[in-house]
N, CA and C atoms as an extended XYZ file, in Angstrom:
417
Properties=species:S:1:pos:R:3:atomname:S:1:resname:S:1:resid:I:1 pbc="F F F"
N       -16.017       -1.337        0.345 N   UNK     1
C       -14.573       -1.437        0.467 CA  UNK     1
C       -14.049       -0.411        1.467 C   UNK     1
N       -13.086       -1.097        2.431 N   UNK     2
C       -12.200       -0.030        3.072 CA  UNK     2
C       -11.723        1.109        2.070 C   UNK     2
N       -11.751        2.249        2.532 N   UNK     3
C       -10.732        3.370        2.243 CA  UNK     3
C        -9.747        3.983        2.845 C   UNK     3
N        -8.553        3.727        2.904 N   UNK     4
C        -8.047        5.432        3.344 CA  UNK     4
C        -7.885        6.495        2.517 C   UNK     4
N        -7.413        8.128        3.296 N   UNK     5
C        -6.901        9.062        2.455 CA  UNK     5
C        -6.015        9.589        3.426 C   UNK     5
N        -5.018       10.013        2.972 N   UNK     6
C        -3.806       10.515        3.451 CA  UNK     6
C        -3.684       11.477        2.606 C   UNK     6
N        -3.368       12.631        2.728 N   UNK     7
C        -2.530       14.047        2.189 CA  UNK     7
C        -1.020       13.866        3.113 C   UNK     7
N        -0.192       14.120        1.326 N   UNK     8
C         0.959       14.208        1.726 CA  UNK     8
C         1.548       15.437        0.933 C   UNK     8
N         2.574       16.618        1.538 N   UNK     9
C         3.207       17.488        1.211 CA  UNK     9
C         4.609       17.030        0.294 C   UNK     9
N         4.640       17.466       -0.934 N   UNK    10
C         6.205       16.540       -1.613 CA  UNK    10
C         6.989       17.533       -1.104 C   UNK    10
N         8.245       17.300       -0.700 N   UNK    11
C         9.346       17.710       -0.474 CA  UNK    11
C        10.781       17.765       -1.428 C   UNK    11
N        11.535       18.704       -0.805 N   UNK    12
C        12.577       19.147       -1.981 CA  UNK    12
C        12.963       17.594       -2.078 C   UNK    12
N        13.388       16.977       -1.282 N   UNK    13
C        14.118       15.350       -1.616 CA  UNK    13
C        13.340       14.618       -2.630 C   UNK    13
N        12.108       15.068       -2.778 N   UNK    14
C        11.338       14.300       -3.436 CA  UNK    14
C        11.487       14.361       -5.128 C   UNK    14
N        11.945       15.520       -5.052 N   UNK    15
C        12.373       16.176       -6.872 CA  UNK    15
C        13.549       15.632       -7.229 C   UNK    15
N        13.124       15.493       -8.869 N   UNK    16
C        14.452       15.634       -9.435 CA  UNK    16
C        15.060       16.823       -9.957 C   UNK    16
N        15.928       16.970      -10.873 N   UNK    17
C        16.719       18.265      -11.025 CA  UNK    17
C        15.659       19.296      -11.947 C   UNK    17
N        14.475       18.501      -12.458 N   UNK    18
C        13.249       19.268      -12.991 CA  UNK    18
C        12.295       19.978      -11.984 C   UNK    18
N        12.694       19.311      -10.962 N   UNK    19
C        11.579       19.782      -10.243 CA  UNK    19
C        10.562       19.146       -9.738 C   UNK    19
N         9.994       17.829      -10.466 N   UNK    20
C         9.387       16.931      -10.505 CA  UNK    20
C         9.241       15.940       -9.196 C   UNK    20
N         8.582       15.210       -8.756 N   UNK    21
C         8.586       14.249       -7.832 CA  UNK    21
C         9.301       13.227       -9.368 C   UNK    21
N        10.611       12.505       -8.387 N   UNK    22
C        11.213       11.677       -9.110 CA  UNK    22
C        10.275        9.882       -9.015 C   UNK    22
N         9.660        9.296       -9.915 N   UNK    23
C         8.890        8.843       -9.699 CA  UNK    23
C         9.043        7.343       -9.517 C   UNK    23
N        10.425        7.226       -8.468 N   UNK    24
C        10.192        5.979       -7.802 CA  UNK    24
C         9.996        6.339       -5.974 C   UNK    24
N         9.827        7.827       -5.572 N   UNK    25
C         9.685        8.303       -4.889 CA  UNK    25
C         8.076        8.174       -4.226 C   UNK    25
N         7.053        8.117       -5.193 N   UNK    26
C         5.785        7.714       -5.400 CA  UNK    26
C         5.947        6.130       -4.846 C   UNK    26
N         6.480        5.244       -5.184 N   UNK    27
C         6.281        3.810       -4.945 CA  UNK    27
C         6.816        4.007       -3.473 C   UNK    27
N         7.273        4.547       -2.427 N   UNK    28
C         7.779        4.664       -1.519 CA  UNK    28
C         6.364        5.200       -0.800 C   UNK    28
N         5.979        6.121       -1.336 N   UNK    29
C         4.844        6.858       -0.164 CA  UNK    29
C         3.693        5.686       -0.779 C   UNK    29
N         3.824        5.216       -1.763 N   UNK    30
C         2.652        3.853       -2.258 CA  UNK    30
C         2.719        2.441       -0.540 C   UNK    30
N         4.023        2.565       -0.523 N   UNK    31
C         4.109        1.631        0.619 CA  UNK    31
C         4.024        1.934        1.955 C   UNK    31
N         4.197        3.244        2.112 N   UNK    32
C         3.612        4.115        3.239 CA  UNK    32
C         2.208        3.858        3.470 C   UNK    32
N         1.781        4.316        2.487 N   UNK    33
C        -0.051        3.875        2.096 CA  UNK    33
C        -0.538        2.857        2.353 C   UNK    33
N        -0.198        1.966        2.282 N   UNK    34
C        -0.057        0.516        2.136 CA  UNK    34
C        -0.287        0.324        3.671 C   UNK    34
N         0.768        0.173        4.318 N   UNK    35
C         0.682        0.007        5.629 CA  UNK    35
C         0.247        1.346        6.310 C   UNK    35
N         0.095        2.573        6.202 N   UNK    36
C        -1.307        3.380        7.001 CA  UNK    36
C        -2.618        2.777        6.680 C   UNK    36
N        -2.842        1.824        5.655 N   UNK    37
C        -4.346        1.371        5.407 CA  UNK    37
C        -4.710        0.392        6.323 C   UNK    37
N        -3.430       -0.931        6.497 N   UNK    38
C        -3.662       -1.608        7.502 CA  UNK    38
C        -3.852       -1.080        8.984 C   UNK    38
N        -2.882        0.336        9.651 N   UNK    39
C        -3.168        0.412       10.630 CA  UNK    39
C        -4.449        0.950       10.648 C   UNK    39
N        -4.395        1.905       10.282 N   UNK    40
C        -6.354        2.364       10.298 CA  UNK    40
C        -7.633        1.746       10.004 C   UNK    40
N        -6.652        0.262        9.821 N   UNK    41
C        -8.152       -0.618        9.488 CA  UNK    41
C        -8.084       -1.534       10.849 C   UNK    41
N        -6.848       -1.557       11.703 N   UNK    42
C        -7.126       -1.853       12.806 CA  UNK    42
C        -5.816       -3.072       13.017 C   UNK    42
N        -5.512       -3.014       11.810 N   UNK    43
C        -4.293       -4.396       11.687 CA  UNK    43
C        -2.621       -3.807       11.593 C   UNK    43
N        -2.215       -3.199       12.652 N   UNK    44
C        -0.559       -2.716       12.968 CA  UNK    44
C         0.196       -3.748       12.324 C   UNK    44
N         1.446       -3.553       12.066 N   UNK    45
C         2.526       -3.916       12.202 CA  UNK    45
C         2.632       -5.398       13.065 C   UNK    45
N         2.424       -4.574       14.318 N   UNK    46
C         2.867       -5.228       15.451 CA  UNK    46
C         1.729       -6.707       15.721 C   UNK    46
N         0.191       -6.182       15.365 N   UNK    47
C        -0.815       -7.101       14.992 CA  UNK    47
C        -0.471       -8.588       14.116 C   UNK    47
N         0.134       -7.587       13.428 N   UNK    48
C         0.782       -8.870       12.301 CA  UNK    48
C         1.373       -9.977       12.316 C   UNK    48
N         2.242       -9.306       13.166 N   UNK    49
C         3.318       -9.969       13.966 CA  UNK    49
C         3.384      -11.376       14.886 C   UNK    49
N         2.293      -10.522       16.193 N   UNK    50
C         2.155      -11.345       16.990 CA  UNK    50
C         0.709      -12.145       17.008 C   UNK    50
N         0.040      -11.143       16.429 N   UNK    51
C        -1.787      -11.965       16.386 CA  UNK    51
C        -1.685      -12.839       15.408 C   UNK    51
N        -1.175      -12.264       14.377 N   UNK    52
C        -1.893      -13.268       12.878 CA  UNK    52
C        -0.020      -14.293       12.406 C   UNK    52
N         1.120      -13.984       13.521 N   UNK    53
C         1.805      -15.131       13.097 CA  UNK    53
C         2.875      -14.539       11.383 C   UNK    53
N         2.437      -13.213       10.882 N   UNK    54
C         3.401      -12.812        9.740 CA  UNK    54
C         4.242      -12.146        9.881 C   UNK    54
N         5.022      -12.287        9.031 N   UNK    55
C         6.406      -11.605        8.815 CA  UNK    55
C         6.376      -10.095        8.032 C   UNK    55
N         5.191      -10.489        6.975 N   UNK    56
C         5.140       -9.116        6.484 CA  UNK    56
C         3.970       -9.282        5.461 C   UNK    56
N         4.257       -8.014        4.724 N   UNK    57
C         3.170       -8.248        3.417 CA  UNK    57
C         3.932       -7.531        2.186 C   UNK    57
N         4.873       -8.639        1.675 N   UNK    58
C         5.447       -8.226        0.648 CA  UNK    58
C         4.953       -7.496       -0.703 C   UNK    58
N         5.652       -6.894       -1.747 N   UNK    59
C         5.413       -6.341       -3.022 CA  UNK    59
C         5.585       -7.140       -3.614 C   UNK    59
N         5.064       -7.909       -4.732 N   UNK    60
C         5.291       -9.329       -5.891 CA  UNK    60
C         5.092       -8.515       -7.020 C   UNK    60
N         4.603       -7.180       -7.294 N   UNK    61
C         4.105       -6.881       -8.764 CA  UNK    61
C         4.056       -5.348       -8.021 C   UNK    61
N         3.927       -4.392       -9.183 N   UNK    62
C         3.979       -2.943       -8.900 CA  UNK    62
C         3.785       -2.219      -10.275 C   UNK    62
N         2.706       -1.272      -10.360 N   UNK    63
C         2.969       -0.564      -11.559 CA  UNK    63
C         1.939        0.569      -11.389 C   UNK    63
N         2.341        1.621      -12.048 N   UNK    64
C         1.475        2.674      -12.155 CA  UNK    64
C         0.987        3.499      -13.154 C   UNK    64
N         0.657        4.624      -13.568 N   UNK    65
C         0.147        5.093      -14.517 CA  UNK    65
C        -0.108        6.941      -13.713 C   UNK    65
N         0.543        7.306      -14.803 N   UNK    66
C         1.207        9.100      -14.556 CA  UNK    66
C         0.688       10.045      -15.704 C   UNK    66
N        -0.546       10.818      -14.851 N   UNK    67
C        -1.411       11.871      -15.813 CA  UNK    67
C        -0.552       13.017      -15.109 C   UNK    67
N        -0.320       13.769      -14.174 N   UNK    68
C        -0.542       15.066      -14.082 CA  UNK    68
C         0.751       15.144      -13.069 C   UNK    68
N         1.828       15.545      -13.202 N   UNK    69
C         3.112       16.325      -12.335 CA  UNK    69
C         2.842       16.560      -10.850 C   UNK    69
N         3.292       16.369      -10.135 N   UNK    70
C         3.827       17.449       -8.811 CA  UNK    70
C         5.324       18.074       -8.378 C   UNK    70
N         5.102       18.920       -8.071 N   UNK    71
C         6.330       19.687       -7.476 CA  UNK    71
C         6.801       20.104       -6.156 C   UNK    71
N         7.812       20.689       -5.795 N   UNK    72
C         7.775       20.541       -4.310 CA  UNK    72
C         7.089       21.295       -3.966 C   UNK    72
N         6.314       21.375       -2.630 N   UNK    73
C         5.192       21.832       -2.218 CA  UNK    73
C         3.945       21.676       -2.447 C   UNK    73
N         3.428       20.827       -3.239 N   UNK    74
C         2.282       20.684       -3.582 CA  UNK    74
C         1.685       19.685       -2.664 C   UNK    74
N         0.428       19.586       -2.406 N   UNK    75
C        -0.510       18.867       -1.612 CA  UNK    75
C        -0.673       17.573       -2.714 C   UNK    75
N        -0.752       16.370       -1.984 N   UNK    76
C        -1.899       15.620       -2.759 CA  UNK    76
C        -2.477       14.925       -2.005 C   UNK    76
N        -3.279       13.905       -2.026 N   UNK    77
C        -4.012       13.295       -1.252 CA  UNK    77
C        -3.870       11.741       -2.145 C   UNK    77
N        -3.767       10.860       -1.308 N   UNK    78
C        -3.431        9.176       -1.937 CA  UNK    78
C        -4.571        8.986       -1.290 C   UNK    78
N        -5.587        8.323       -2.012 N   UNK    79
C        -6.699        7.013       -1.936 CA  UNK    79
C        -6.186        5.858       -1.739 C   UNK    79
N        -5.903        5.327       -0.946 N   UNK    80
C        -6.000        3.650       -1.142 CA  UNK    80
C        -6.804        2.494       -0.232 C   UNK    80
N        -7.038        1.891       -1.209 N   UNK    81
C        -7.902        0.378       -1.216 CA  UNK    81
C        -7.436       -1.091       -1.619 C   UNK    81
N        -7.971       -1.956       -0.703 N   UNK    82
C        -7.576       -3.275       -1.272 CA  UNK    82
C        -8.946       -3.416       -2.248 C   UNK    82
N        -8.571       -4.186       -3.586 N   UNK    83
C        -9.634       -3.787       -4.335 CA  UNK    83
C       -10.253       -5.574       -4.545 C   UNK    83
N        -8.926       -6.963       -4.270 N   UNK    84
C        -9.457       -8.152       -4.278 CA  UNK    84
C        -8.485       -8.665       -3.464 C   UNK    84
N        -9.143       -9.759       -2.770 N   UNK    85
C        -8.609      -10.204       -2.160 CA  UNK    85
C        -7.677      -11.957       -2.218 C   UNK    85
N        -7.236      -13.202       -2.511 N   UNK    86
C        -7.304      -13.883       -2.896 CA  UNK    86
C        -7.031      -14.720       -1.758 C   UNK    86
N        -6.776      -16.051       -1.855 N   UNK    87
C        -6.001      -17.067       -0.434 CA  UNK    87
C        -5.111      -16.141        0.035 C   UNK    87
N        -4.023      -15.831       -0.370 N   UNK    88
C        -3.200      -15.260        0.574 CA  UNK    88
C        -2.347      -13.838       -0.305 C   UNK    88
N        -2.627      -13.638       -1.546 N   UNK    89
C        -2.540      -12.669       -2.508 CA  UNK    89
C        -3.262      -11.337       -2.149 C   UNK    89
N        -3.236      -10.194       -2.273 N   UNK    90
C        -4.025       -9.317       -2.359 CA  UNK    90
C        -3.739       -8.296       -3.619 C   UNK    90
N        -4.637       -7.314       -4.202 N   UNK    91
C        -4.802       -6.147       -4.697 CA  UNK    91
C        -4.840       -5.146       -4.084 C   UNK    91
N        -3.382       -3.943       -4.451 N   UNK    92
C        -3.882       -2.972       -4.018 CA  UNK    92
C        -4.095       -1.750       -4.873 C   UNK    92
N        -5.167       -0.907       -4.721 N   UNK    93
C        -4.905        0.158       -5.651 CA  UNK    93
C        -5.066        1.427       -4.703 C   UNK    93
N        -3.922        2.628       -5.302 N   UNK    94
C        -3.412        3.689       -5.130 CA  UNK    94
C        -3.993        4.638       -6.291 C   UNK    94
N        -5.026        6.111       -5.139 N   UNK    95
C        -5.203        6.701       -6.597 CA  UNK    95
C        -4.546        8.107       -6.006 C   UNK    95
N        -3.740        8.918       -6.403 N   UNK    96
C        -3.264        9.814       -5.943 CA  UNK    96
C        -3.891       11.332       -6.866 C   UNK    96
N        -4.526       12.122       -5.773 N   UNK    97
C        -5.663       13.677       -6.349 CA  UNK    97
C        -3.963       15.028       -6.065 C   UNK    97
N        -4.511       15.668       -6.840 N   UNK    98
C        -3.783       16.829       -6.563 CA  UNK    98
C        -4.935       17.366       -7.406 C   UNK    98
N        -5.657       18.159       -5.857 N   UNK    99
C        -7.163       18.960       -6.165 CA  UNK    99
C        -7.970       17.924       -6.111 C   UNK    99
N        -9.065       18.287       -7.425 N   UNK   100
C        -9.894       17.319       -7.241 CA  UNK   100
C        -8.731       16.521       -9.012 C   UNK   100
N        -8.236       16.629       -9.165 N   UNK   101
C        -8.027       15.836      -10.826 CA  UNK   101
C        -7.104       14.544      -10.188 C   UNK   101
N        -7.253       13.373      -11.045 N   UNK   102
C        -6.487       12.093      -10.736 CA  UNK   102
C        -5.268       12.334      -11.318 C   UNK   102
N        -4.379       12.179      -10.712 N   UNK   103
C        -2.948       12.433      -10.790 CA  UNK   103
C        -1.910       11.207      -11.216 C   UNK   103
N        -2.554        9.987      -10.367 N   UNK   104
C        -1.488        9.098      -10.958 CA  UNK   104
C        -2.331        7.795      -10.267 C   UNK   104
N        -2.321        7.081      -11.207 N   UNK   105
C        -2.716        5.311      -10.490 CA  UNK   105
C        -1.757        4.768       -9.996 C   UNK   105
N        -1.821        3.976       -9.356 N   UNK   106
C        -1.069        3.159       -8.605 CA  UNK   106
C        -1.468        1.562       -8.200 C   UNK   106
N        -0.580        0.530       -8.743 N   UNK   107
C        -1.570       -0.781       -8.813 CA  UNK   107
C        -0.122       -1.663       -7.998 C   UNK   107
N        -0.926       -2.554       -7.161 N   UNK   108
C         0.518       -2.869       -5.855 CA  UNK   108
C        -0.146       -4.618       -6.102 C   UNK   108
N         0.619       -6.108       -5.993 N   UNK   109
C        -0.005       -6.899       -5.722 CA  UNK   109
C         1.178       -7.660       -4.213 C   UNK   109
N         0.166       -7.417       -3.487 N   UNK   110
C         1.233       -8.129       -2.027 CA  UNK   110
C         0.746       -9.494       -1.920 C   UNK   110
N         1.269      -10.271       -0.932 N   UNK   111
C         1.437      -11.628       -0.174 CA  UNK   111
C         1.194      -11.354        1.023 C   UNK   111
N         0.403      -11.878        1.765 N   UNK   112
C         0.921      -12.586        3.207 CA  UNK   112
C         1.733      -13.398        3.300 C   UNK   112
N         2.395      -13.364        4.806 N   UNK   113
C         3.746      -13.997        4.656 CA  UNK   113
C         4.194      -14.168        5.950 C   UNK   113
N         4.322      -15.674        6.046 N   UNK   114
C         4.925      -16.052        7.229 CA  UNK   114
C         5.553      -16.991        7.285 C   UNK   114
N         6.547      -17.410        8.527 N   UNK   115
C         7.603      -18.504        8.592 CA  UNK   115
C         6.925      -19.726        8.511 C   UNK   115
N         7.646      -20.409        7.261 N   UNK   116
C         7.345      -22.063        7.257 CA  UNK   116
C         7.587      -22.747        8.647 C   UNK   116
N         6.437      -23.412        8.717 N   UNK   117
C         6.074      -24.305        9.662 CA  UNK   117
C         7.241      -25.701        9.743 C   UNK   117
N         7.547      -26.047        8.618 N   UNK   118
C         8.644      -26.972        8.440 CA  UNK   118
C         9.898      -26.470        8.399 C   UNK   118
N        10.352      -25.153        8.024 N   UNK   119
C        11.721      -25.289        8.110 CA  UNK   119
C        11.630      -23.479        8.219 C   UNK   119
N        11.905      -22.791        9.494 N   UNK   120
C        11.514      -21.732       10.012 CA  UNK   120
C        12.311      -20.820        9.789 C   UNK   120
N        13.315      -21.174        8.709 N   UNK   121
C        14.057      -20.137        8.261 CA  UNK   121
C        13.936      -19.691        6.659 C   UNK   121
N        12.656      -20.209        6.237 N   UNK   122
C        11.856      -19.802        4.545 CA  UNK   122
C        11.035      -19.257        5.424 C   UNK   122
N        10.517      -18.718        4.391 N   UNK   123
C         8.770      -17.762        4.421 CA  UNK   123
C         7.750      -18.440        3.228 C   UNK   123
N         6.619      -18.400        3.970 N   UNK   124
C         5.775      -19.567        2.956 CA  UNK   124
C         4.612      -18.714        3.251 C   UNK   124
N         3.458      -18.174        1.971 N   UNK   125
C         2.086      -17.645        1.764 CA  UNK   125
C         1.388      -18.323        3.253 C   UNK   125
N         0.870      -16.663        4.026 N   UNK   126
C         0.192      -16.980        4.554 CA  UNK   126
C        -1.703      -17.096        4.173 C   UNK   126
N        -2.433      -17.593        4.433 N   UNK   127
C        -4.075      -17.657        4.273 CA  UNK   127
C        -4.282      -16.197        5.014 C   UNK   127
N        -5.446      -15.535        4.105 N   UNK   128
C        -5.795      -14.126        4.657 CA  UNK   128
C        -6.655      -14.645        5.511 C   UNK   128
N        -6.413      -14.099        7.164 N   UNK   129
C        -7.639      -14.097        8.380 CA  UNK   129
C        -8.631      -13.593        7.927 C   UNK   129
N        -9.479      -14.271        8.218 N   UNK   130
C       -11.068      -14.205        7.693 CA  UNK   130
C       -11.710      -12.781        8.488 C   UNK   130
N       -11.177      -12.552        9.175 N   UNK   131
C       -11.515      -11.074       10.320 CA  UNK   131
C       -10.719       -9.410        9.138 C   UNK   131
N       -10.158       -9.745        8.370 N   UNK   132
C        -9.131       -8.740        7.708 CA  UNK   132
C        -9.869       -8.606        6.512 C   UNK   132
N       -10.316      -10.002        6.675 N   UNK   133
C       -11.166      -10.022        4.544 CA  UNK   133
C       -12.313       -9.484        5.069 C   UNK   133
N       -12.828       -9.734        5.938 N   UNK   134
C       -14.109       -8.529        6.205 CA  UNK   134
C       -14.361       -7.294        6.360 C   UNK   134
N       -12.835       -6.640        7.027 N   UNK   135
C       -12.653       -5.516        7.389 CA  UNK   135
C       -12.858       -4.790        6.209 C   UNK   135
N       -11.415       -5.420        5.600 N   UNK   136
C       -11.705       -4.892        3.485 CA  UNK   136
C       -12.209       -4.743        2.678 C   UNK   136
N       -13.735       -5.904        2.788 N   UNK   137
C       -14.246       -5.825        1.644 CA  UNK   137
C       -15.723       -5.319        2.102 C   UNK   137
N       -15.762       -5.413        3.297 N   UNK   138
C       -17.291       -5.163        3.717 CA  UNK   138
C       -18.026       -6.393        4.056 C   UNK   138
N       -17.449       -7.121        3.828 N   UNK   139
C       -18.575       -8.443        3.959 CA  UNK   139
C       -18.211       -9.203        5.062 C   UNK   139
C-alpha cells in the first residue's frame, strides 16, 4: 500500500478555549491529507482535472476515534493510506502519532466524481483509472 506521512505543527486557531485541538479541526487537516496523498502519489489536483476527466473526490462518510490530546505546539505526524479500493468508492484511513503513541484514527470514505455525460450539469461516480489502483495498492 501507498503511504504518506506528513508532520503537522497545531496552532493557536486550532484550540479550543481548553486548549485542545478543537476536533473538527482534525477532519480539515484529514482532507489536507487526503489530497497531499494523491499529489505525492503522482495524481494533482490539476491531473484530475484534466487527465482523468473529475471534478473531485468527495467525502460520503467520515469518522474517527480519539485516544490521546494535542495542544498548541505540539508535533504530530498523520499516516495516510487508501486501505480499499472499489468501482469508483474508495477507503481512506488516517492514523495520526504524537511521538511514537497513536493518537487518533481517522476513517474517510470518498467518490470519484465527474460530470454526467448526459446532462453536464450533475456529477455522476467516476470508475477508478486502473493506473491510480496500482499506484495504491501495489498491484
Amino acid at each position: 500500500m501507498f503511504v504518506n506521512r506528513r508532520d503537522v505543527q497545531i496552532q493557536w486557531g486550532d484550540c479550543d478555549p481548553a486548549n485542545i485541538v478543537y476536533y473538527p479541526r482534525y477532519f480539515a487537516m484529514f482532507d489536507d491529507s487526503t489530497s497531499t496523498l494523491f499529489e505525492v502519489a503522482g495524481f494533482s489536483k490539476q491531473d484530475l482535472v484534466r487527465k482523468y476527466g473529475l471534478v473531485g473526490i468527495p467525502m460520503v462518510d467520515t469518522r474517527s476515534k480519539f485516544y490521546i490530546p494535542s495542544t498548541y505546539g505540539d508535533w504530530i505526524t498523520i499516516e495516510t493510506k487508501i486501505e480499499s479500493i472499489k468501482r469508483s468508492s474508495f477507503e481512506v484511513k488516517h492514523n495520526v502519532y504524537k511521538g511514537e503513541a497513536l493518537a487518533i484514527e481517522g476513517f474517510e470514505t470518498r467518490v470519484l466524481v465527474g460530470r454526467d455525460p448526459v446532462n453536464p450539469d450533475k456529477l455522476k461516480s467516476a470508475p477508478f483509472p486502473a493506473e491510480m489502483v496500482a499506484k495504491f495498492t501495489g498491484n
